[in-house]
N, C-alpha and C positions, 0 to 999 in steps of 0.2 A: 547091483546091490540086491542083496535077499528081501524076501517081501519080512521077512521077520524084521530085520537087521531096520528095514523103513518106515514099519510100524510103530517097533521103541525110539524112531528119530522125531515121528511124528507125536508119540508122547510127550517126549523129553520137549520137545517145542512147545506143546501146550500147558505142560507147566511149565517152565520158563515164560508164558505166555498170563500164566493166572498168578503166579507168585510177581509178576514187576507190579498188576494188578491190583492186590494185597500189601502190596509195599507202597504205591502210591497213593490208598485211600489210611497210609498209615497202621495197617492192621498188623502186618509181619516187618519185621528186621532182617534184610535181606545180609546180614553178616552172620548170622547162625545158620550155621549150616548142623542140620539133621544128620547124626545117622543112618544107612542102610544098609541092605542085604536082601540077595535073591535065595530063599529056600524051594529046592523042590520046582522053579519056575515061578514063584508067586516072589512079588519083590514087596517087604517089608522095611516103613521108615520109624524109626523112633520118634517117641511125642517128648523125649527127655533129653535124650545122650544124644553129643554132638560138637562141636567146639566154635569158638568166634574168637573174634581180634579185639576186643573188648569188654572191659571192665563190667560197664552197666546190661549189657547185652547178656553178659555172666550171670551176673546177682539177679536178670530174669529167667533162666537157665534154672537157678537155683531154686527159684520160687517154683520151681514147674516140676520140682523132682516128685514124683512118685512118692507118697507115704507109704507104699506097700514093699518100695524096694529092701532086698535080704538086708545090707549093710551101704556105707559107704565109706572109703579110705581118702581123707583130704589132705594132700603134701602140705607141711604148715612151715617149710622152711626152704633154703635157697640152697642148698647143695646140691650140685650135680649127679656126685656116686650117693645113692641109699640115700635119700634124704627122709626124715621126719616123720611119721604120718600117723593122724588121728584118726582111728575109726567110730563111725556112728553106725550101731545097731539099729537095725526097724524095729517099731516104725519108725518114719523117719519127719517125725513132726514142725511144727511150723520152728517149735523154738530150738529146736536142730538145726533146722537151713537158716536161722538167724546167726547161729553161731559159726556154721559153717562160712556164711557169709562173711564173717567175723575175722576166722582167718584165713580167708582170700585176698580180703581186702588188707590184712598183717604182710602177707608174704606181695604182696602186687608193693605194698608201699618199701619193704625190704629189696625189694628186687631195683625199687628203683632207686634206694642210696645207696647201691651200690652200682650206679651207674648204668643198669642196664634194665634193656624195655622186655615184657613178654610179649610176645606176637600173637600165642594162641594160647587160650582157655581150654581145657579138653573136658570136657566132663564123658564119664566113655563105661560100658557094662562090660564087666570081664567077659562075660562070655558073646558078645558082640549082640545084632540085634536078633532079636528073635519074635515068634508070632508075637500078637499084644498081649496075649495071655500068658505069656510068660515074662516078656520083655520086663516089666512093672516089678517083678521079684529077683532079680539079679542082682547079684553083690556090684558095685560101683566103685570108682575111683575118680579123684581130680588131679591131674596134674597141667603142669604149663610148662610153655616152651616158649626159650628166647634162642637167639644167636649164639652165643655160648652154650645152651646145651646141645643145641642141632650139631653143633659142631665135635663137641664130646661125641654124640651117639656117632658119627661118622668116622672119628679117630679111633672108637673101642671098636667099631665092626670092620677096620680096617687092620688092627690086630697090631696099630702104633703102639698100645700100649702093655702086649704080648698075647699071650693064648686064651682066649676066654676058658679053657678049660681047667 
């Protein structure tokens, strides 16, 4: 093993090591899982963008967005192909992510009369993460994923449903 390659194991262990930590005195939610990215050799994590398997885990998600972020686009409906989406300009204020919670919580309850569960929350920066000085200004999106869409995204890159072109 490379001394590099043992370095970032011994990292990755000690987070692992201070986030079970954090999680046991209650502090983090060990189902959100953060964004990152290495630029350049420096590995950057998002304090925002991320996704979890949960509703409430979400709507804290929500509360944590950046005011500063450019826009956000939230899917407000259960279509698979092109579904729906409302954008919020920045800033991106409290009574925005109210709303935005609003219909999250419209399409989580739509999703489930019609029988099916979302798995994953995504809340994600188009342009992926970046230093923190940047990251905080990025256009945004939310979408979700169930069983049924994973399964779409797998039949259209498999070209079942003809030529993406």
């Amino acid at each position: 093993m490379r001394r590099r390659d043992k370095l970032n194991n011994i990292e990755k262990a000690n987070i692992l090591a201070e986030q079970r930590y954090l999680q046991s005195k209650g502090l983090i939610s060990e189902n959100i899982k953060y964004n990152s990215s290495t630029i350049n050799g420096e590995k950057y994590t998002s304090t925002w963008a991320g996704e979890t398997d949960n509703i409430e885990d979400f709507m804290t998600m929500i509360d944590n967005i950046p005011e500063t972020l450019k826009s956000i686009k939230v899917t407000k409906e259960t279509e698979l192909f092109n579904p729906a989406r409302v954008t919020f300009d920045g800033p991106i204020t409290p009574d925005k992510k109210e709303e935005i919670k609003q219909i999250v919580q419209g399409v989580n309850e739509a999703f489930e009369d019609e029988g099916k569960t979302i798995h994953t929350f995504e809340l994600r920066s188009y342009y992926g993460v970046q230093p923190p000085e940047n990251d905080i200004k990025t256009p945004a999106y939310i979408q979700y994923r169930t069983k049924e869409s994973d399964e779409f995204v797998k039949d259209m890159s498999s070209g079942k449903y003809g030529s993406l072109d």
